[in-house]
C-alpha positions, 0 to 999 in steps of 0.5 A: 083213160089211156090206150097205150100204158107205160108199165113198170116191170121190176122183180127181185131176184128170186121173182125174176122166173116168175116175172118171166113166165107171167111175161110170156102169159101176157106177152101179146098185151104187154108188147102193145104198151111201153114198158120200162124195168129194172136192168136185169129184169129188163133182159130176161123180158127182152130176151123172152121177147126176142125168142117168141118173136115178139117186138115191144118197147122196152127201156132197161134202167139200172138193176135195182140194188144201183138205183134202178127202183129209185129211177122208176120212183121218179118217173113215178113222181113225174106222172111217167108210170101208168101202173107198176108190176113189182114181184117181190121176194119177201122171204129174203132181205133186200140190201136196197130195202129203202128203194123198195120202200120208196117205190111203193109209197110214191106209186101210193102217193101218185096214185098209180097202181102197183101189183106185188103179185101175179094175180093183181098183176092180171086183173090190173092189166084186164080191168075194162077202165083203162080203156073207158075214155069216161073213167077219171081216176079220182085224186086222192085225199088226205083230210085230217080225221078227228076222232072226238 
């Protein structure tokens, strides 16, 4: 597949912690790749970046409630995601609840993988496929089933 990925990185607020510290655990992985996030997530990775000493590539959209989880959609759209990272608060009501929503159906509908918690967010990151030039992730298919 590729050897150097676009990741998404968004968390809700009550997430952003976690989204942090699962930064740092990754960190020397994750500075290898590009890395595109929501505003506010954007700067804490950044500054936990900055602290370790780390340089990566990180682009800061808007912060989710102004439109930052709709731009990723459409980079997403645009085939400009590799794989998404999206810790979610679901415990708590989001006033931007259709962006969210639109963010996980375009990930479903393009085929990119999207981790809503930590552990996916691991094993998506370890899987030996993205680096096996002979994996071709399958397009997916949406044939009507009858059920007679």
């Amino acid at each position: 597949m590729k050897t150097k990925l676009k990741i998404a990185l968004v968390a809700h607020d009550q997430r952003k912690a976690d989204m942090v510290d699962w930064v740092k655990f990754n960190a020397q992985y994750l500075s290898q790749h590009e890395l595109v996030c929501t505003g506010t997530t954007g700067g804490l990775i950044k500054n936990a970046f900055s602290e370790a000493g780390i340089d990566a590539q990180i682009e800061c959209m808007n912060s989710g409630p102004m439109g930052g989880d709709a731009e990723i959609a459409a980079m997403v759209v645009r085939n400009e995601i590799d794989l998404a990272i999206f810790l979610i608060d679901d415990l708590n009501a989001q006033p931007h609840e259709a962006d969210i929503q639109m963010l996980l159906r375009q990930c479903r509908l393009h085929n990119v993988p999207i981790a809503c918690n930590r552990i996916s967010a691991d094993l998506m990151i370890s899987s030996r496929l993205w680096e096996d030039p002979t994996y071709k992730p399958i397009e997916q298919s949406y044939i009507r089933f009858d059920r007679n």
